[in-house]
C-alpha positions in Angstrom: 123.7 67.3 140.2 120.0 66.9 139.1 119.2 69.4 136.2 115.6 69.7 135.3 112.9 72.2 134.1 109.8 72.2 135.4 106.7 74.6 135.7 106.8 77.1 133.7 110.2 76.7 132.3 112.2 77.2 135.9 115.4 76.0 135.9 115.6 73.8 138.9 118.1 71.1 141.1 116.5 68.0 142.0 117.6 67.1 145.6 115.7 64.5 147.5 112.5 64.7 146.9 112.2 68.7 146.1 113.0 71.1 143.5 115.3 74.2 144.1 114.7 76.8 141.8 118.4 78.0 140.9 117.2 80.1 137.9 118.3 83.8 139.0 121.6 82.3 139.7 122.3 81.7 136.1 120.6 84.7 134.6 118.1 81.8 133.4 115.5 83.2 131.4 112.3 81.3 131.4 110.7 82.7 128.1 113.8 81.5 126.4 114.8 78.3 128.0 116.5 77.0 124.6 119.3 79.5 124.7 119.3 79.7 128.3 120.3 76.2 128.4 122.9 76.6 125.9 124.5 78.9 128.0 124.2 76.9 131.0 126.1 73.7 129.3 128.6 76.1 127.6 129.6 77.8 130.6 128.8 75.5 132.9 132.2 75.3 134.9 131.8 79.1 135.4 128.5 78.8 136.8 128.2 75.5 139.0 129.5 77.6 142.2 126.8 80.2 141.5 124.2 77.1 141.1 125.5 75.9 144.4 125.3 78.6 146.5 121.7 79.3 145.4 120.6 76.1 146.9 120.4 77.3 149.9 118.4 80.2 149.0 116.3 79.2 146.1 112.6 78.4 146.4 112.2 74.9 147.4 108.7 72.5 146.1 108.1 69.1 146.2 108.6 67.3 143.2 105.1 65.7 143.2 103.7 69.3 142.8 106.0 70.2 139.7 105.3 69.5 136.2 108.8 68.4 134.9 109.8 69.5 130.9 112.5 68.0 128.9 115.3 69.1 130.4 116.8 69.7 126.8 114.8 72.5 125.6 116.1 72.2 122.2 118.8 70.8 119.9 120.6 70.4 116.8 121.9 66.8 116.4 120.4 63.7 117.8 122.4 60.7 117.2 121.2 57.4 117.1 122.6 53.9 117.6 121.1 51.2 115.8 121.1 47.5 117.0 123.6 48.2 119.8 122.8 45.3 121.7 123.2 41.7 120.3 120.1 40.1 122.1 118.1 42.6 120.4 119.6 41.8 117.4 118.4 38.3 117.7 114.8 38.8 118.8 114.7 41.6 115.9 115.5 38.6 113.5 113.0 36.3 115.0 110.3 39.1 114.7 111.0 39.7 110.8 113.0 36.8 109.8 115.8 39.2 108.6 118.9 39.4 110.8 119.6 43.0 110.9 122.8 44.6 111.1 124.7 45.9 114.0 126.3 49.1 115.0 129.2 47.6 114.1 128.4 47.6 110.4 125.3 50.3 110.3 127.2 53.5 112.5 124.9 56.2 114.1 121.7 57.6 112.0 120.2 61.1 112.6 116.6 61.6 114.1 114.8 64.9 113.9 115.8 67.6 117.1 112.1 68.4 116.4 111.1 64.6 117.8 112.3 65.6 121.1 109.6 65.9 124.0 109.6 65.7 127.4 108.4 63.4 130.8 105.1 65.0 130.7 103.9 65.0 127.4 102.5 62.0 125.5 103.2 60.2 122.8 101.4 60.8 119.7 101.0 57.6 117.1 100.8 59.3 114.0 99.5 56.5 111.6 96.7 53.2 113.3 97.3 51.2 111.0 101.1 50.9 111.2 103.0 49.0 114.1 105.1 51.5 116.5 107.3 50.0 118.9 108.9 51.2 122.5 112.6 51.4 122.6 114.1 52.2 125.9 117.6 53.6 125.8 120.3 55.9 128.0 120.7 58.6 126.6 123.4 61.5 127.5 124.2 65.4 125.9 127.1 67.0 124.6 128.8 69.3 127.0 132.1 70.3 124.9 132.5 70.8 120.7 133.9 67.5 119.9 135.8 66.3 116.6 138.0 63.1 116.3 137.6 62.5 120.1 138.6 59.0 120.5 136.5 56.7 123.3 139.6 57.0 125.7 138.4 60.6 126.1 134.4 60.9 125.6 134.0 60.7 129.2 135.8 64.3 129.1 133.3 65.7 126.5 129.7 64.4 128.0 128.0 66.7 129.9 125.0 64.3 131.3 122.8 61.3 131.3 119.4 60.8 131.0 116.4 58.2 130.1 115.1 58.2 126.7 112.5 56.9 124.6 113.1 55.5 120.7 109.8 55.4 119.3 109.8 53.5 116.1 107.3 52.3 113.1 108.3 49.4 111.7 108.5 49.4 108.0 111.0 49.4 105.3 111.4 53.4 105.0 114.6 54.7 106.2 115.2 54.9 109.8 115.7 58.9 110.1 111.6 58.8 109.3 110.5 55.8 110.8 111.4 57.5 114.1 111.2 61.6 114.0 108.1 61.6 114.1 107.0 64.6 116.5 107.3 63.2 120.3 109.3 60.4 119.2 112.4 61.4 121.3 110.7 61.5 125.2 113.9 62.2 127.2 113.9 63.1 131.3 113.3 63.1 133.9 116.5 65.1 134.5 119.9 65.6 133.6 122.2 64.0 135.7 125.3 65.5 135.5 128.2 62.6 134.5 130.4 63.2 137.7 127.4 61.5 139.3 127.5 58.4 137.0 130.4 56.3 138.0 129.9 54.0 135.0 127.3 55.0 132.1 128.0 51.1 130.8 127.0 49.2 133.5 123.4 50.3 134.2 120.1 49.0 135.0 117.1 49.7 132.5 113.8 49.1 132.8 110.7 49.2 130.7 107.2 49.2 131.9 104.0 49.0 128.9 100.7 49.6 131.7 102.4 47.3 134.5 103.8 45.0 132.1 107.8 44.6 132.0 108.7 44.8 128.0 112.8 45.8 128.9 114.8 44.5 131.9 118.7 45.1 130.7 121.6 46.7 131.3 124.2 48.6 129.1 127.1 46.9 130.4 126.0 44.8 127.2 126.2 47.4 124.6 128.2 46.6 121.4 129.4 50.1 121.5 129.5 51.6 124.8 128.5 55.2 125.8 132.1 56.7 124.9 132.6 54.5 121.6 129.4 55.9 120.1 130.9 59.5 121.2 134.2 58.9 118.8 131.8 57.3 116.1 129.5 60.2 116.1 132.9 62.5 116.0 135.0 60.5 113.8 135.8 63.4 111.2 132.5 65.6 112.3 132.0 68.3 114.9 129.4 67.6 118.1 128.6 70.8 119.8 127.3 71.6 123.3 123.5 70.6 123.1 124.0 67.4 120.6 122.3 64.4 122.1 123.4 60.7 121.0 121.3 58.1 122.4 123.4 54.6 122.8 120.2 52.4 121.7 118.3 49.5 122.7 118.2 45.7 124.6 115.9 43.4 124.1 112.1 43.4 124.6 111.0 45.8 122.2 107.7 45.6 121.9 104.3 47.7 120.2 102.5 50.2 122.2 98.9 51.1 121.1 96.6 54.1 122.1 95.7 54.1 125.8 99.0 52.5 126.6 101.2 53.9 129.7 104.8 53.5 129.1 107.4 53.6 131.9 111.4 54.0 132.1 113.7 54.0 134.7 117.4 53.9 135.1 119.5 53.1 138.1 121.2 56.1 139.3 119.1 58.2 136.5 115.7 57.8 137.5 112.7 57.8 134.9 109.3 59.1 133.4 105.8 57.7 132.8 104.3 58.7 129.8 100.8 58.6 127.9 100.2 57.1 124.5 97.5 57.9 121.8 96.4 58.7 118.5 96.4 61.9 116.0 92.9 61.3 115.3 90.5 59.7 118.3 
């Protein structure tokens, strides 16, 4: 299942190429999407039937006619891998002449919930003078509270998958405020729901910059798969419905300037075009 929220905060199923407003069948109310869509993921087993059924009945519109949202309308937690994949490692070394470390030795770091943005907005660069890079990355959301869940059993605990965006500036400040920057954290196009997603470590990911391919890789080479960064972000804290960890990066990270159009996609996910400019024109 396709989960996405589009127009003016609808709650809709992607099917084809259409969008099937299923809000009424979860009591969804559009001028509070945030805590409608924590009750959606916390009751979600409750209410898939309902969702169902209203597919046949709900309003129907093409999905070239709708403006998409982030389909997360809010949350708490965003967990970030760093250095996950050990080709990026080595081109990050060749850029600054400083091997960094891996997941292995670095863990997750926290980015600002209030980075998140969605598939239709833009980016905003924040500083011109400082180099910000694209970071394409799968990214997936919390669907039970989680504490000391080993790997084994993360699949259990996530409730979708999606495309995201790590926007960075490079500097020697801490991570957490290189990259929360407002609209740092694009995510979308939709959720899919993880019985559609076979294997979240053995996808396809591709990064566009205008028609230029910057990213062609696949997380079947993450250092830490999807459900080992699930028991690191766990290991002795709680994850609640709503947290979002995003698994990090492959190779061909590159900058993105003002006028740039930046472009993800995601076998069996899908993906987002997004905008790129300046605070001040």
């Amino acid at each position: 299942m396709k989960i996405a929220i589009f127009n003016d905060h609808l709650l809709g199923i992607v099917k084809d190429n259409v969008v099937i407003d299923v809000s009424d069948a979860v009591n969804w109310i559009p001028a509070n999407p945030s805590e409608s869509f924590q009750n959606l993921i916390e009751n979600f087993d409750e209410l898939r039937g309902k969702i169902e059924n209203s597919l046949h009945t709900g309003t129907a519109y093409p999905l070239s006619s709708v403006k998409l949202h982030s389909p997360i309308p809010a949350t708490k937690k965003i967990w970030a891998a760093p250095v996950n994949y050990k080709n990026h490692q080595k081109e990050m070394n060749e850029m600054f002449n400083n091997a960094p470390r891996t997941i292995e030795e670095l863990a997750l770091f926290l980015k600002s919930p209030d980075s998140l943005s969605g598939p239709s907005e833009p980016i905003i660069l924040p500083f011109k003078d400082r180099r910000t890079d694209h970071e394409a990355e799968l990214g997936y959301i919390v669907g039970k509270k989680a504490k000391n869940v080993k790997a084994e059993d993360a699949k259990n605990y996530i409730f979708g998958y999606f495309a995201l965006l790590d926007i960075s500036i490079r500097g020697n400040e801490e991570r957490t405020w290189r990259k929360s920057f407002d609209t740092f954290t694009p995510v979308g196009p939709w959720i899919v729901t993880s019985d559609e997603i076979e294997d979240p470590n053995d996808l396809k990911m591709t990064l566009w910059v205008n028609d230029e391919v910057r990213q062609d890789g696949s997380t079947k080479h993450l250092i830490y798969d999807c459900y080992k960064c699930f028991e690191v972000a766990c290991n002795n804290m709680t994850l609640n419905p709503g947290d979002i960890i995003a698994t990090g990066t492959p190779e061909g990270v590159g900058p993105i300037e003002h006028g740039d159009s930046v472009r993800i996609e995601i076998e069996q996910i899908g993906g987002f075009e997004v905008s790129v400019y300046h605070t001040v024109e």
